[in-house]
N, C-alpha and C positions, 0 to 999 in steps of 0.2 A: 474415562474415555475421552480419546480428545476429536473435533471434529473441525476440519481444514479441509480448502478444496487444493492442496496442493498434491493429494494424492488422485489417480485417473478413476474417470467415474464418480467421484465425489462429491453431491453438491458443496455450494459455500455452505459456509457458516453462519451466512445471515438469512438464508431460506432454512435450514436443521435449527436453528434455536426459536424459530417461531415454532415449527411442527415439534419440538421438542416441550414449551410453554405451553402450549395453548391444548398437548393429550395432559400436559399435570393440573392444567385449572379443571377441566373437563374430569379425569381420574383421581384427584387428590394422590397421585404417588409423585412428591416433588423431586429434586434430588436436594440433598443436606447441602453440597455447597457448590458450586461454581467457579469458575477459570475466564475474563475475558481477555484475551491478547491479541497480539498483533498489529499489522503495522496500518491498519485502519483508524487512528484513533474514533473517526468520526461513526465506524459501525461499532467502535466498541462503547462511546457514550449513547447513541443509539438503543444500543441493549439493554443498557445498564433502566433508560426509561420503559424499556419495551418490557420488562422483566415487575420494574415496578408498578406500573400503570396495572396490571395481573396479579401482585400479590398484596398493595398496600391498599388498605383503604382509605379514600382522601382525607374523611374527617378524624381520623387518628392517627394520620400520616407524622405527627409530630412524636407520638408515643412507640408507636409501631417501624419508623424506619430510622436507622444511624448508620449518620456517612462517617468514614473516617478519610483524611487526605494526609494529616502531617505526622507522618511516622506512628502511629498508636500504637503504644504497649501493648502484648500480649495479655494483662488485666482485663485494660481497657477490652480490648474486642468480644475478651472470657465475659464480660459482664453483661454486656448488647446482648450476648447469643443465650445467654441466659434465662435471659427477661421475655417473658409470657406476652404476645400480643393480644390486642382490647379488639377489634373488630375484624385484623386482615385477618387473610388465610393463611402469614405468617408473618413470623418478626422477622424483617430484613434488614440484615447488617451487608453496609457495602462500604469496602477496605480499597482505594483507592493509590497508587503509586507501586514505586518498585523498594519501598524499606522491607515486603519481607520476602519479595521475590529476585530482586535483583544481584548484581554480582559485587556488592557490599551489603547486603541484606544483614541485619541484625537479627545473628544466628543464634539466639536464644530465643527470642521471640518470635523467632521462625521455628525454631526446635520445637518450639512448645506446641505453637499452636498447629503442625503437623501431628503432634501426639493427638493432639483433642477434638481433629478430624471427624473420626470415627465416631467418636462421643457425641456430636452435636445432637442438640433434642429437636426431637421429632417439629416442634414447634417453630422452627429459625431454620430460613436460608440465607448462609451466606455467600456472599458476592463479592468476587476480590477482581481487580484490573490491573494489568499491568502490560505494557507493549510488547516488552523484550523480556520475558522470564528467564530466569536460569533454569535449564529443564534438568541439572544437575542434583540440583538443591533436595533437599527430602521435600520440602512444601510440597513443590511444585509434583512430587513423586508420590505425596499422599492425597493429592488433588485428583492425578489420575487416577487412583485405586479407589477414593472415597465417593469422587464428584465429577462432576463434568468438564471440559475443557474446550472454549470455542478457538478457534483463531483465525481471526478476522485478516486478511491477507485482500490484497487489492480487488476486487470486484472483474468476477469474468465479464469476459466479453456479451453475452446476450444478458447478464443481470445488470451490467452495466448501461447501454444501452434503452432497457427497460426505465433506470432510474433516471436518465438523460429528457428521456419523454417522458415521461410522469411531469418533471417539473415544469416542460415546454407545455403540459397539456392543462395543467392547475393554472397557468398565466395566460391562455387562450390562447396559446402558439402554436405550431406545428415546425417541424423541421422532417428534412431528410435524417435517418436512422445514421447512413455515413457519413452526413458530412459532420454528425453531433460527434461521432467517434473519431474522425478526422482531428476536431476540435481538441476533444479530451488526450488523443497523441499525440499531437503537437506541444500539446503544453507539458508532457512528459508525465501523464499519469499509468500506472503500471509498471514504468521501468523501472530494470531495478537497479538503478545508480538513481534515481529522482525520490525528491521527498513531498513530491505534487500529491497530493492526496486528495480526498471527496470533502474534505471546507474548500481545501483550495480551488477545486470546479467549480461544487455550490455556487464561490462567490465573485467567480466568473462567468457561470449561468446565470447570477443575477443581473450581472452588468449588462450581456445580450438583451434580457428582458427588458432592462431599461430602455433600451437604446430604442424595444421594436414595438412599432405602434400598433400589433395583434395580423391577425393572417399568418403566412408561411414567412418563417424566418431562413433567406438564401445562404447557400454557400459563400457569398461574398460576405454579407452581414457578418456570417460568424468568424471569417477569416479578419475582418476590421474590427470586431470585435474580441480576437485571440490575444491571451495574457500577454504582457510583452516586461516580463521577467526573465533574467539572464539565465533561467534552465531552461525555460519555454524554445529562446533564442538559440542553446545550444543543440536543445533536439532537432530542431527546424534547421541547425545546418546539419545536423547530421542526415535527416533527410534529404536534405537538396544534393548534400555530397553524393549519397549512395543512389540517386534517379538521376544525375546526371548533369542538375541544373548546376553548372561552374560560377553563374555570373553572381547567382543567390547566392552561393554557400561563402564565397569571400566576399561577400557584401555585410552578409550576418557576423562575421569574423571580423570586416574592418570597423564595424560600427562598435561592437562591444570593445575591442582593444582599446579606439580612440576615445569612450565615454570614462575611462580608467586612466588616474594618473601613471605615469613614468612606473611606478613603483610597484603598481597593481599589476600590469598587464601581463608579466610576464605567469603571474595567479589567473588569469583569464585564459591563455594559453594551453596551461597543465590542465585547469578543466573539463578543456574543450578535447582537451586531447586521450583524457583519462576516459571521457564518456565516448570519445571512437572506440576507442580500444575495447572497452566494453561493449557496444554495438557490433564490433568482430568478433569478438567473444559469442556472441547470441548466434551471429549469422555463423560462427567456423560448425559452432555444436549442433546448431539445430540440422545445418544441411549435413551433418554427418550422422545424425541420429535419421535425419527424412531417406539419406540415403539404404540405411540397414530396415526402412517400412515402417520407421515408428508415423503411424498417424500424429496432426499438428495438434489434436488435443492431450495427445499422450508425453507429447514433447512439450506440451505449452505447462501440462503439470511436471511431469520430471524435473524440468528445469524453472519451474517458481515465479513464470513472469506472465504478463500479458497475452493472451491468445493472440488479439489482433496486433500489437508491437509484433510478436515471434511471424506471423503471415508476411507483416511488409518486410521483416527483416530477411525472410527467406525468399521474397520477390526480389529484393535489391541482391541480394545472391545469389539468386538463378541465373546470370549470366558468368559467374566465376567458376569454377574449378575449384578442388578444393586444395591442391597445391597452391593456387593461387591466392586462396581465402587465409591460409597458413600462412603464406609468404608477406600477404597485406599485413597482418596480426601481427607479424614481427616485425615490419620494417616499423608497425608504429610504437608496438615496445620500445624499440632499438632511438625513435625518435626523440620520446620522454624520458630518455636514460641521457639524452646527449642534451635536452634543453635543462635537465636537473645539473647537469656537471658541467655548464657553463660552454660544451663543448659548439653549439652552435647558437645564433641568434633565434629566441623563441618563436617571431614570427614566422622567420626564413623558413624555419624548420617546420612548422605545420604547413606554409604557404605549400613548398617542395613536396611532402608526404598526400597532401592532396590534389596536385599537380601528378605524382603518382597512379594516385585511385584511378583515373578518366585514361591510364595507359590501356594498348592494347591489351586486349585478354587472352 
C-alpha cells in the first residue's frame, strides 16, 4: 500500500507513518518491509530515525541495525535480514539510495531481492529509501504487494505551518502563522519547479533565530531575513510580476542579470522565464479546474503542489480571463523559443513579455 497526500482527502505521509508505527509497537503486527520516497528528503531521513528510535534497542543497536548506502549486493542485504536480533523488537535492515530502485538499478539484485520479499522472517524489517523510485520496476511492485509505501512529498499547508511554529516556539519566538508562510513561499518551497525543500527552510529559520532577540518576530524581520538565493529571487519576481509591483519585478531581474558574467546571463534569463511559464501553467489549470467547482484542496492535490502557492496563484489570476491566461502562456512559450534561437536579445525579451503582463485585461 502506498500512502501520499497527493491524492484528495489524504493525509501526509508524515502524520500515516507515525499512526502507522506507533498501532505496530503497541500490536506487534509490523509490516516485513517498507518504501521511504519522495521528494522530501528531509521527512524521509526523519523516518528512517522515527522508525528506528521504535524498533532498535540502543544497547544493541550495533548487532541489531545495518545500514546500507553504497550499492549492496543482494547477499549482502539476504544476510542482515537474516540475522536474529539480541534485544529490539526487530532486526532492522535500512538500504539506502537508488542502486535497486532507480532507472539503472542493478536488475539482478533487484530481481532477487523482489522474490524474497514475501519470504522475509517474521523477525526483520526492512527499510529501503529512495527519492525518485522507478514504480515500473518489480521491486518497487513487490513492495506494494508485500509492504508499505510512504511518499513523502512537500508538506501541506496547515502541517506545514504547524512545523514553522513548532520551531519559532522551541526558540522562544512567536511569529504571525502568514507571514512564516509568506516566508517559506517566497523562498520557493512547494513549487514545483523549485528544489527548496525543509533543510533548506530549517536553515533559514535558523538564521531568523539568530538574528532575533526573543518576543514576536515581525513581518519585517523575516522579510530581512528572507534567503537571498537566485530561486528565492526568481520566485519573488514572479510574485511581484503577477501583483502588479513593476518597479520590484525588474529590479529582481536587473540585479540577478548584472551579478552574472556576459556569458551566464543569458542562463539567468531562461530560468526566470522557464519558472513564468510554469507559474502560468499553475494559474491557466487551476483557474480552469476552480472554474468546473473543483474546490482549491481538490485542485491543490490533482495537480501535486502547494495549497497555499496554488491560492496566491489563483488570486494573481482572478483578474485574467481565461483566453487571456492562454494567450499570456503562449506569448511566453513563444518568448523562450525566440531567446533559445538567438532570435531576440534575452533581456529585451523578458523585459517586453513582462511589460506585456501589466497590459490591459
Amino acid at each position: 500500500m502506498a500512502y501520499t497526500n497527493r491524492q484528495e482527502n489524504r493525509e501526509h505521509a508524515f502524520k500515516t507513518i507515525r499512526k502507522v508505527i506507533e498501532a505496530a509497537a503497541v500490536s506487534g503486527a509490523w509490516p516485513h518491509c517498507v518504501l521511504l520516497c519522495g521528494s522530501e528528503e528531509f521527512l524521509i531521513r526523519w523516518a528512517e530515525g522515527y522508525i528506528r528510535d521504535r524498533v532498535v534497542e540502543p544497547a544493541t543497536a550495533a548487532l541489531d541495525l545495518s545500514v546500507f548506502e553504497d550499492a549492496p549486493s543482494y547477499q549482502d542485504v539476504y544476510a542482515a535480514c537474516e540475522t536474529l536480533p539480541m534485544m529490539s523488537r526487530k532486526k532492522l535492515v535500512l538500504v539506502r539510495g537508488e542502486h535497486l530502485f532507480g532507472a539503472q538499478a542493478g536488475e539482478s539484485d533487484a530481481k532477487l531481492l523482489a522474490e524474497y520479499l514475501p519470504e522475509l522472517p517474521d523477525s526483520t524489517l526492512l527499510v529501503m529509501s529512495c527519492p525518485k523510485p522507478n514504480k515500473l520496476k518489480a521491486l518497487y511492485k513487490a513492495v506494494s504487494k508485500s509492504g508499505l509505501i510512504f511518499d513523502f512529498a512537500p508538506l501541506d499547508n496547515a502541517t506545514l505551518a504547524g512545523w514553522m511554529q513548532k520551531r519559532m516556539k522551541d526558540a522562544g519566538l512567536s511569529a504571525d502563522t502568514g507571514d512564516l508562510m509568506d516566508f517559506a513561499l517566497d523562498a520557493g518551497y512547494g513549487a514545483r519547479d523549485s528544489s527548496y525543500g525543509l533543510y533548506d527552510l530549517e536553515n533559514d529559520l535558523r538564521k531568523v533565530i539568530a538574528l532575533s532577540e526573543g518576543g514576536r518576530v515581525t513581518r519585517e524581520a523575516l522579510k530581512a531575513a528572507a534567503p537571498r538565493r537566485a530561486e528565492s529571487d526568481a520566485f519573488a519576481l514572479i510574485d511581484s510580476m503577477f501583483s502588479g509591483q513593476r518597479s520590484r519585478a525588474y529590479e529582481i531581474l536587473a540585479n540577478n542579470i548584472s551579478a552574472e558574467m556576459p556569458s551566464q546571463q543569458t542562463s539567468v534569463v531562461l530560468r526566470f522565464t522557464g519558472l513564468i511559464i510554469s507559474q502560468l501553467e499553475i494559474m491557466l489549470e487551476g483557474s480552469e479546474r476552480k472554474a468546473e467547482g473543483q474546490s482549491l484542496q481538490r485542485i491543490a492535490a490533482e495537480m501535486g503542489g502547494s495549497e497555499y502557492r496554488l491560492k496566491k496563484a489563483l488570486a494573481a489570476a482572478s483578474g485574467r480571463s481565461l483566453p487571456r491566461l492562454r494567450r499570456d502562456l503562449f506569448n511566453a512559450l513563444q518568448i523562450e523559443k525566440d531567446i533559445k534561437s538567438g532570435a531576440m536579445d534575452p533581456r529585451m525579451a523578458i523585459e517586453l513579455f513582462m511589460a506585456g503582463l501589466w497590459e490591459a485585461r
